[in-house]
TIVOBA-790033 format. One line per field, with one value per residue (C-alpha): residue in three letters; chain; x, y, z; residue number from 1. Coordinates in nm, 2 decimals. Layout:
N
pake (ALA; ...)
lummar (A; ...)
px (X; ...)
py (Y; ...)
pz (Z; ...)
kolgu (NUM; ...)
% end
This chain:
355
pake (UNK; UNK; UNK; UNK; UNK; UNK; UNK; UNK; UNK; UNK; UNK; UNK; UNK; UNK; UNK; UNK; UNK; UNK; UNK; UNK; UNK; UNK; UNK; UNK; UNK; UNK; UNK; UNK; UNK; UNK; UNK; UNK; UNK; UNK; UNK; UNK; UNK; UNK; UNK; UNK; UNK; UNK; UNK; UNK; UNK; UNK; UNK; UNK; UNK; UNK; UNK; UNK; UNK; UNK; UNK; UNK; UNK; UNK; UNK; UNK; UNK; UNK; UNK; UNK; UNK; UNK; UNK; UNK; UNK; UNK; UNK; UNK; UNK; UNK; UNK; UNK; UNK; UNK; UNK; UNK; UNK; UNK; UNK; UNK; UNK; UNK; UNK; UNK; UNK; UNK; UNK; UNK; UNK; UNK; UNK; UNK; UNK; UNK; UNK; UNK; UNK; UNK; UNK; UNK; UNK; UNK; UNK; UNK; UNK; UNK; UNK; UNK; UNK; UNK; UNK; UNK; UNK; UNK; UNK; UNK; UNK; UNK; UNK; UNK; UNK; UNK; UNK; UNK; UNK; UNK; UNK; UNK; UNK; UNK; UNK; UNK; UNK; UNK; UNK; UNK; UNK; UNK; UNK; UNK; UNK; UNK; UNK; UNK; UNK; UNK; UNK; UNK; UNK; UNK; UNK; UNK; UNK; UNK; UNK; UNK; UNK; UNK; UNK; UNK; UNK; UNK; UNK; UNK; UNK; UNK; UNK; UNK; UNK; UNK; UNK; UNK; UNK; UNK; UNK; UNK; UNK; UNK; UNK; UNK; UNK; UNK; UNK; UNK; UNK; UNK; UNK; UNK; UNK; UNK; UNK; UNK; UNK; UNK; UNK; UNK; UNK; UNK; UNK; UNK; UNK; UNK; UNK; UNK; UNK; UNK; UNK; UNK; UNK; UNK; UNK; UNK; UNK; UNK; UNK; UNK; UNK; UNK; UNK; UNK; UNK; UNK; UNK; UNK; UNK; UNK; UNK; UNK; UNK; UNK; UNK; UNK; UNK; UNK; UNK; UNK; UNK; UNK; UNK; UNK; UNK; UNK; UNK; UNK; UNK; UNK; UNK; UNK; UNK; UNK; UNK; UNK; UNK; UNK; UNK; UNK; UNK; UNK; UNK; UNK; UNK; UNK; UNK; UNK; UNK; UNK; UNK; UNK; UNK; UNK; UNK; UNK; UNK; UNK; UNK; UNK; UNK; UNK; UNK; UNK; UNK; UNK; UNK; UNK; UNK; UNK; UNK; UNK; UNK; UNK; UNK; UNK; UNK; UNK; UNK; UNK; UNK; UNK; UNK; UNK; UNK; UNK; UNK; UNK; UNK; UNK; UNK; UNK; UNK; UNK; UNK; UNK; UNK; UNK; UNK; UNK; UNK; UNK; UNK; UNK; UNK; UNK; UNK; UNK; UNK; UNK; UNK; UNK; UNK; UNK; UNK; UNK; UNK; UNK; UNK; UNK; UNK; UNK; UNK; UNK; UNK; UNK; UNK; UNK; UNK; UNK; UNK; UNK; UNK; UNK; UNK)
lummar (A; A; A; A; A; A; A; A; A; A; A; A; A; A; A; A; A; A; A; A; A; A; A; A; A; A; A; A; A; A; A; A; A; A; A; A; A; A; A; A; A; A; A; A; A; A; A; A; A; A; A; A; A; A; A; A; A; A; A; A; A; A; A; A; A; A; A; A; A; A; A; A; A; A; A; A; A; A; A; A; A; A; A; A; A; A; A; A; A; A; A; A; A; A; A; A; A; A; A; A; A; A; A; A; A; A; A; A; A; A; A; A; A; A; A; A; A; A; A; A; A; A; A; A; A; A; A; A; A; A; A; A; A; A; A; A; A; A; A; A; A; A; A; A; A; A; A; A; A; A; A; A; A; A; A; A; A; A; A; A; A; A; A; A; A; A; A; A; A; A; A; A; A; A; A; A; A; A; A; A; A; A; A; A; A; A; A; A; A; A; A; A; A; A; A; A; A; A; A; A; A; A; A; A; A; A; A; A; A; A; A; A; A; A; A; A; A; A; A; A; A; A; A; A; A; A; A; A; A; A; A; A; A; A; A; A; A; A; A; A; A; A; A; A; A; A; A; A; A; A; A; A; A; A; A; A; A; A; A; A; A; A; A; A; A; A; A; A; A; A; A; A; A; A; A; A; A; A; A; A; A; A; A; A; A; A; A; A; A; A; A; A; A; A; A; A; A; A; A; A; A; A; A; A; A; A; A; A; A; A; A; A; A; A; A; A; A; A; A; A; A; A; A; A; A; A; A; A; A; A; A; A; A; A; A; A; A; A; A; A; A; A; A; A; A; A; A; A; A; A; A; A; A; A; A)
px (-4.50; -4.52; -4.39; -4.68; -4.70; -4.99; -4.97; -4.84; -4.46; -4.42; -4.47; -4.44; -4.36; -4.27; -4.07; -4.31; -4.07; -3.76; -3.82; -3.96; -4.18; -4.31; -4.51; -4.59; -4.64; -4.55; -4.72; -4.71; -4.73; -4.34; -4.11; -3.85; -3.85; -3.55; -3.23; -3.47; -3.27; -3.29; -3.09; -3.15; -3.04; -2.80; -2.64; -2.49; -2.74; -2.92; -3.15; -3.50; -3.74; -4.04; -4.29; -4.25; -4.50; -4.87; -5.18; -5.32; -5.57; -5.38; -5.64; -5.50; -5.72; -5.63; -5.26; -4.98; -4.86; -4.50; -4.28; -4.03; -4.17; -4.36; -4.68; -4.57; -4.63; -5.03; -4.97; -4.69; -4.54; -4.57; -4.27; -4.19; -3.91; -3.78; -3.52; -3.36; -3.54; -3.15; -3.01; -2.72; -2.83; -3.16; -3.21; -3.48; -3.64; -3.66; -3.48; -3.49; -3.56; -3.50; -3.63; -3.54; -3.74; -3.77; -3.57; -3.86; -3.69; -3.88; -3.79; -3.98; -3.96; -3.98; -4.07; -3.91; -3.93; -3.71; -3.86; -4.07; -4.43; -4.51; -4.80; -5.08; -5.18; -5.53; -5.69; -6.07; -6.05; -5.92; -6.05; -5.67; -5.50; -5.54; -5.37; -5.36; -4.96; -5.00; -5.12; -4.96; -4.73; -4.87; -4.66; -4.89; -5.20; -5.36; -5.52; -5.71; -5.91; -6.28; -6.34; -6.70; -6.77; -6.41; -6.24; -5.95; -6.06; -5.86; -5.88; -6.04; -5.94; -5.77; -5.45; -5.28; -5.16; -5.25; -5.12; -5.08; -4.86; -4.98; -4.76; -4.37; -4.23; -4.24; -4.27; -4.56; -4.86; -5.28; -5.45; -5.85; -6.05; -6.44; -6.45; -6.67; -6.71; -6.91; -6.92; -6.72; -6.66; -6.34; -6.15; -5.86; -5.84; -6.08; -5.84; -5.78; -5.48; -5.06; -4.77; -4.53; -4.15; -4.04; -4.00; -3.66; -3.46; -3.55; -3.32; -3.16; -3.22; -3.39; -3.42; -3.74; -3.82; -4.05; -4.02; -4.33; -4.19; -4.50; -4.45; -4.86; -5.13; -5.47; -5.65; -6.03; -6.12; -6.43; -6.58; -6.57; -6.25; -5.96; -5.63; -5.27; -4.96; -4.61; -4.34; -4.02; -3.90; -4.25; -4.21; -3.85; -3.72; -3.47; -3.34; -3.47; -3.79; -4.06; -4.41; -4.62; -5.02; -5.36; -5.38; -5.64; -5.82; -6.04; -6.43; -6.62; -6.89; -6.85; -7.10; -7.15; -7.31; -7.23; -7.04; -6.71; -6.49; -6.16; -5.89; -5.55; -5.26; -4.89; -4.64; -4.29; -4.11; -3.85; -3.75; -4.14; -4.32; -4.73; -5.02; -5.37; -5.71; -6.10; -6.36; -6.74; -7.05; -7.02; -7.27; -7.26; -7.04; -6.65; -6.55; -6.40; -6.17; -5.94; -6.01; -5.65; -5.36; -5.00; -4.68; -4.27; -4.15; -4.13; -3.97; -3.56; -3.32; -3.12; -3.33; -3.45; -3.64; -3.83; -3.73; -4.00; -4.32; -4.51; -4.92; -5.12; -5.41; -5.44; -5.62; -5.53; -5.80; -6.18; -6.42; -6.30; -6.28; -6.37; -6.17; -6.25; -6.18; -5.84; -5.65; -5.28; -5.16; -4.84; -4.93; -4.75; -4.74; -4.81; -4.71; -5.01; -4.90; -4.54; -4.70; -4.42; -4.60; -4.60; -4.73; -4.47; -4.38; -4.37; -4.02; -3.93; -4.23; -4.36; -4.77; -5.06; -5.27; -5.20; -5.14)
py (-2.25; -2.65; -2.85; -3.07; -3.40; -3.47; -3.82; -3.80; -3.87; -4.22; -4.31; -4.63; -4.66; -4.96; -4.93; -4.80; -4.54; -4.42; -4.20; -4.12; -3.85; -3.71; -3.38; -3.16; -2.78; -2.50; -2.18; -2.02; -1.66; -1.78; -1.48; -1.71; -2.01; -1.99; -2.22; -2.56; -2.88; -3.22; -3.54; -3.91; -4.13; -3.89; -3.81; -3.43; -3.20; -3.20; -2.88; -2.89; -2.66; -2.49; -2.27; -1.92; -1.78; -1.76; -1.83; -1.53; -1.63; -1.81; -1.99; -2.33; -2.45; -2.21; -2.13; -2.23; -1.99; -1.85; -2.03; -2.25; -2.57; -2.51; -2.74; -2.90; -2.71; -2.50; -2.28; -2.09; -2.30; -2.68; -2.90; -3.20; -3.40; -3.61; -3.95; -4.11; -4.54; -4.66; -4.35; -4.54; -4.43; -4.54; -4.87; -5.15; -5.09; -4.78; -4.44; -4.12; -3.82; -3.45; -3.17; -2.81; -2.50; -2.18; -2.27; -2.53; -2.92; -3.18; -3.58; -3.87; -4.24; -4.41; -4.76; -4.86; -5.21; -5.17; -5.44; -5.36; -5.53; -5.85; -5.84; -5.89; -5.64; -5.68; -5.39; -5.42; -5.52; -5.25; -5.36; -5.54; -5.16; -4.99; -4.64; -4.49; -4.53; -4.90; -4.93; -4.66; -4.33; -3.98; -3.75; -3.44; -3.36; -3.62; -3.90; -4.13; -4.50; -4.48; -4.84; -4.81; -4.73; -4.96; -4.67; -4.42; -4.07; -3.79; -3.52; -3.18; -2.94; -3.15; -2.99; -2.95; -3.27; -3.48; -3.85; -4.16; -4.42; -4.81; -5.01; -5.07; -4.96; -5.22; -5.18; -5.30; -5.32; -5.29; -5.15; -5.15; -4.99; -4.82; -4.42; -4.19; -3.79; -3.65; -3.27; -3.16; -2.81; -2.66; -2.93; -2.95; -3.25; -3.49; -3.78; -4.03; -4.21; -4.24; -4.44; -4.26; -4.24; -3.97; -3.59; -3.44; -3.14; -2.84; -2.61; -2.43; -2.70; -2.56; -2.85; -3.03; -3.25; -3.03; -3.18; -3.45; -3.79; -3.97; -4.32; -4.29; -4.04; -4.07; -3.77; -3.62; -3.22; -3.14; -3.00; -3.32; -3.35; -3.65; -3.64; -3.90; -3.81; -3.91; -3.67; -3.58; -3.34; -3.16; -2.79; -2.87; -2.64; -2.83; -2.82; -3.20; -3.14; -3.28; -3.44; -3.60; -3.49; -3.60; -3.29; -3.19; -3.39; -3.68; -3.59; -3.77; -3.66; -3.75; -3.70; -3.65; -3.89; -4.16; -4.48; -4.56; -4.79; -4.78; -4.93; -4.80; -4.94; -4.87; -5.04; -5.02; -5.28; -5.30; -4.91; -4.82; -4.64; -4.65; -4.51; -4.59; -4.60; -4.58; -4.50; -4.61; -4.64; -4.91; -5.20; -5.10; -5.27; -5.20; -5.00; -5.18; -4.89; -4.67; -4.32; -4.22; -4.37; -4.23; -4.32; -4.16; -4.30; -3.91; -3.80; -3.70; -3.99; -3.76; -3.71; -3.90; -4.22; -4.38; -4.77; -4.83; -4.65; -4.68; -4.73; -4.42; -4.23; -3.89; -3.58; -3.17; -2.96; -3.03; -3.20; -3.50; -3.82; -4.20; -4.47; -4.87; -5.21; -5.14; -5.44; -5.39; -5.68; -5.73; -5.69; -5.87; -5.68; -5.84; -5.74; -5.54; -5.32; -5.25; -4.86; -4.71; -4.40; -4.15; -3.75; -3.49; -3.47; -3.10; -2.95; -2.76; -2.55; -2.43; -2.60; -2.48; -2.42; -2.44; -2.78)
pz (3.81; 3.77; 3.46; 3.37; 3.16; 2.96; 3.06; 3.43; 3.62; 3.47; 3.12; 2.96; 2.59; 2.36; 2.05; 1.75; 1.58; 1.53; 1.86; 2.21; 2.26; 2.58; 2.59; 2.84; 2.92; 3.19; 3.28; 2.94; 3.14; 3.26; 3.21; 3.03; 2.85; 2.70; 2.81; 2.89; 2.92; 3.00; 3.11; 3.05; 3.33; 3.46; 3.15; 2.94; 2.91; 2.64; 2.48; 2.52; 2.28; 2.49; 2.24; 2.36; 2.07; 2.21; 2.00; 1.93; 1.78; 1.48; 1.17; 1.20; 0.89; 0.65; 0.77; 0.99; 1.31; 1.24; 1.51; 1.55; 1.61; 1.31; 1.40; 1.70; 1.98; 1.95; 2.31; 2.44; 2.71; 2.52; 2.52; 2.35; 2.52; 2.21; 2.21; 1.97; 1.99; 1.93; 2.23; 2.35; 2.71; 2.67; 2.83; 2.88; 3.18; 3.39; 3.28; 3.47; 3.29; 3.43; 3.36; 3.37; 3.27; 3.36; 3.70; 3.76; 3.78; 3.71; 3.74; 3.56; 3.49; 3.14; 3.11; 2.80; 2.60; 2.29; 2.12; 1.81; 1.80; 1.57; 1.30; 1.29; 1.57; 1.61; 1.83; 1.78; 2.20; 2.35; 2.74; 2.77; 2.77; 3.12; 2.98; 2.58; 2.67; 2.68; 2.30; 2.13; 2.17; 2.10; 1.88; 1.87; 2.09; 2.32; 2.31; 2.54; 2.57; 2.63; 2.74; 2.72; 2.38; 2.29; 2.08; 2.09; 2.04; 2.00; 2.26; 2.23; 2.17; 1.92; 1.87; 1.49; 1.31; 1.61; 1.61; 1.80; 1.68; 1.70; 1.48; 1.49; 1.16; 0.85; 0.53; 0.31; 0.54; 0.51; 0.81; 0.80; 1.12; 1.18; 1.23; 1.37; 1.30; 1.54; 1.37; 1.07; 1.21; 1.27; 1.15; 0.88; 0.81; 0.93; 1.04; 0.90; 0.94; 0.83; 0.85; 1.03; 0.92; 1.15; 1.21; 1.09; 1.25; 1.13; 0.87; 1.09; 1.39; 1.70; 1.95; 1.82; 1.51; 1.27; 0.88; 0.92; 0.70; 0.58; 0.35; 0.31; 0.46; 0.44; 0.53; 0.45; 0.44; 0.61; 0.26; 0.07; -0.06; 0.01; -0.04; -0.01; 0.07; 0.08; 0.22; 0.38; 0.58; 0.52; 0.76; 0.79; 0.55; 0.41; 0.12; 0.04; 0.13; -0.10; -0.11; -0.36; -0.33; -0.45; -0.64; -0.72; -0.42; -0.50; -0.41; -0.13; 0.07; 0.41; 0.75; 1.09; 1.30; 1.02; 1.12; 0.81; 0.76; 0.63; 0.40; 0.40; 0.25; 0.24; -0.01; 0.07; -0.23; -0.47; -0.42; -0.49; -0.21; -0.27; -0.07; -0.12; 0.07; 0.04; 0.30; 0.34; 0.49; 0.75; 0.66; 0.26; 0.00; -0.01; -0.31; -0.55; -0.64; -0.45; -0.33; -0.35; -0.50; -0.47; -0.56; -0.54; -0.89; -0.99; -0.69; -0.78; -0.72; -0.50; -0.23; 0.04; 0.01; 0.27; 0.38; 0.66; 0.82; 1.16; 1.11; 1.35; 1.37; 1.25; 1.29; 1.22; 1.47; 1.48; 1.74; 1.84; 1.61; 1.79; 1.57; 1.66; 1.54; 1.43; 1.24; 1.13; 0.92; 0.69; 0.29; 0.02; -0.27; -0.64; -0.95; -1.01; -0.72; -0.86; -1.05; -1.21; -1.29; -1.05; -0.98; -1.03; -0.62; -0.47; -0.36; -0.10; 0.01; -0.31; -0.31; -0.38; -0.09; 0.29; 0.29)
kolgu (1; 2; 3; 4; 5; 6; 7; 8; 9; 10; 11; 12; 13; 14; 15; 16; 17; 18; 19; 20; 21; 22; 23; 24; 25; 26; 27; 28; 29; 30; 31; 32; 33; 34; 35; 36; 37; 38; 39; 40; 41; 42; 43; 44; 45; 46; 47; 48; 49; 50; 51; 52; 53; 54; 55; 56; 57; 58; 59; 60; 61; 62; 63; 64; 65; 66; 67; 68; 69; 70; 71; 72; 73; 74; 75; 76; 77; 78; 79; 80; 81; 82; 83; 84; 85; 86; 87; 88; 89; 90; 91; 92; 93; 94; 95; 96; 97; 98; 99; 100; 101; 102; 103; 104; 105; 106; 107; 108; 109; 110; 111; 112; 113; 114; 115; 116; 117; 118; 119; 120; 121; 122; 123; 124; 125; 126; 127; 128; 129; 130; 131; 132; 133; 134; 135; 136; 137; 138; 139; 140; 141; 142; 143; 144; 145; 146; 147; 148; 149; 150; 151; 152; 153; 154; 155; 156; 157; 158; 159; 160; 161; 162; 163; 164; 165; 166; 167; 168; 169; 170; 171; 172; 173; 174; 175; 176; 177; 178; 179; 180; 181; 182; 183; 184; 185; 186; 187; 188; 189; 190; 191; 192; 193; 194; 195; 196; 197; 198; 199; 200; 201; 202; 203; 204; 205; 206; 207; 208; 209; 210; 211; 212; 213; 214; 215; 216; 217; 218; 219; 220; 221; 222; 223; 224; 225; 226; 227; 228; 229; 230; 231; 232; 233; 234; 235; 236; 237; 238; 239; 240; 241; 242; 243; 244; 245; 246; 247; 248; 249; 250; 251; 252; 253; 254; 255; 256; 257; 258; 259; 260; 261; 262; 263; 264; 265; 266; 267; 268; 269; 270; 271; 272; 273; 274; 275; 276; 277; 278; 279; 280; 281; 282; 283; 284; 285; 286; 287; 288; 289; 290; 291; 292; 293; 294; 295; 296; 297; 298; 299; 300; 301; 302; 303; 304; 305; 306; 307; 308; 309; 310; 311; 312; 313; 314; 315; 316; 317; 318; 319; 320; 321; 322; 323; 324; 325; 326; 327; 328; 329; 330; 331; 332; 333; 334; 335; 336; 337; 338; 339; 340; 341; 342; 343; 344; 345; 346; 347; 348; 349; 350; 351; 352; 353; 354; 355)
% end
């Protein structure tokens, strides 16, 4: 049995969000994976999660599989090695990582630049980036650079709520790119994009961030619906979980083969936290009007709020998705983008739907 990292023995990451992940995988027919560890540059040991729950066959789109790591981790034998962006023994530069699982060590190097990137991040070149590690940091599934065709596509089989981060966190921001479906089938949700606050330690913790924090997700169901959200902790079971929905979903009619573009917004001002996007035919007139509009204004004053978000690409099963000409730019909000109305949020678990 080998431990095997989806993107090789040395890694490079900059800093994007509030943490470092690095995934991997061992023989899921192991015996054991319980009592897997790992140390950062020779430090304690720390507990690493490995899925010991198999895929039997689990519907992803209509239903989650009972484990653990709730959507993180699709096979028995996946791993996420997670670190905290501000770890005190985290430094710039080199760290070495070890690994132990199932008896099996393993020791890797992490290039790491603690500084966040500057907007505007313009990524409609993407011949400058020799690796998918060098432009952004994958949460869930994989992700890779096909220079060619100058877009990041998301690898099949594309694994549940698959994302790469791009951006650093900020707070109000406008990202527009082009994307490409290339079959609806078997997908979720059909991209398209978030920005990323974080994942938050499960209620009772188990060694991997599982509650998905979103200040603004843009995502498209494969039968013509759209939906926003805003969330935090959601899957973490605790009890300040909550999310605010597009519900019922907004209708658009979207195809395969069909090149889109994409406006997606995120306002993060004066306490107010606002999602908003709208998707069209490449080459057509921009929609005047937004697809999806969200705020928190009705979420409780007691729970958590969210302060700053990371922009990334998005995607939850499905053929693979090709997204291009990616622009990230800083957004100053007006007074006509202060809403103080707001959808009743969602607490706890208790939605409609699998979502």
């Amino acid at each position: 049995m080998s431990i095997e990292l989806t993107y090789g023995n040395h890694q490079r990451y900059r800093r994007r969000s509030r943490q470092i992940t690095v995934r991997g995988h061992v023989d899921p027919e192991a015996d054991d994976l319980t009592g897997a560890s790992f140390r950062l540059n020779g430090g304690f040991e720390r507990a690493l999660y490995v899925e010991e729950i198999p895929d039997d066959g689990i519907d992803w789109v209509n239903g989650y599989k009972s484990s653990p790591a709730e959507l993180r981790c699709k096979e028995r034998g996946e791993f996420c090695v997670e670190i905290a962006a501000d770890d005190p023994d985290l430094v710039a530069g080199g760290n070495r990582i070890a690994l132990s699982v199932a008896g099996q060590i393993l020791d890797f190097t992490l290039e790491w630049d603690p500084r966040p990137l500057p907007l505007p991040l313009d990524l409609s070149d993407l011949s400058g980036f020799a690796h998918v590690c060098d432009l952004g940091q994958t949460i869930n599934g994989a992700f890779e650079i096909d220079h060619q065709a100058n877009v990041i596509h998301s690898c099949a089989p594309v694994a549940p709520d698959a994302f790469l981060v791009l951006g650093s966190q900020g707070t109000s921001q406008e990202a527009t790119y082009a994307v490409h479906f290339s079959d609806l089938a078997g997908a979720k949700w059909l991209g398209l994009s978030d920005f990323f606050v974080g994942l938050e330690e499960g209620v009772p913790p188990r060694g991997i961030g599982v509650g998905w924090s979103s200040a603004g997700m843009a995502a498209l169901g494969p039968t013509g619906e759209a939906r926003s959200f805003i969330a935090w902790g959601d899957h973490s079971a605790s009890p300040d979980e909550w999310a605010v929905v597009c519900h019922p979903p907004a209708p658009v009619m979207i195809e395969a083969g069909v090149d889109y573009r994409v406006r997606h917004q995120l306002i993060l001002h004066q306490g107010l936290d606002r999602v908003r996007f709208r998707i069209w035919p490449a080459g057509t007139v921009e929609p005047e009007t937004w697809l999806c509009d969200e705020c928190d204004t009705a979420v409780p004053p007691d729970r958590p709020r969210h302060e700053a978000a990371s922009f990334g690409l998005f995607q939850h099963m499905g053929p693979s998705i090709a997204w291009s000409d990616i622009r990230l730019q800083a957004y100053q909000p007006g007074p006509d983008d202060i809403d103080p109305t707001g959808r009743a949020p969602f607490l706890g678990r208790q939605r409609p739907g699998s979502f």
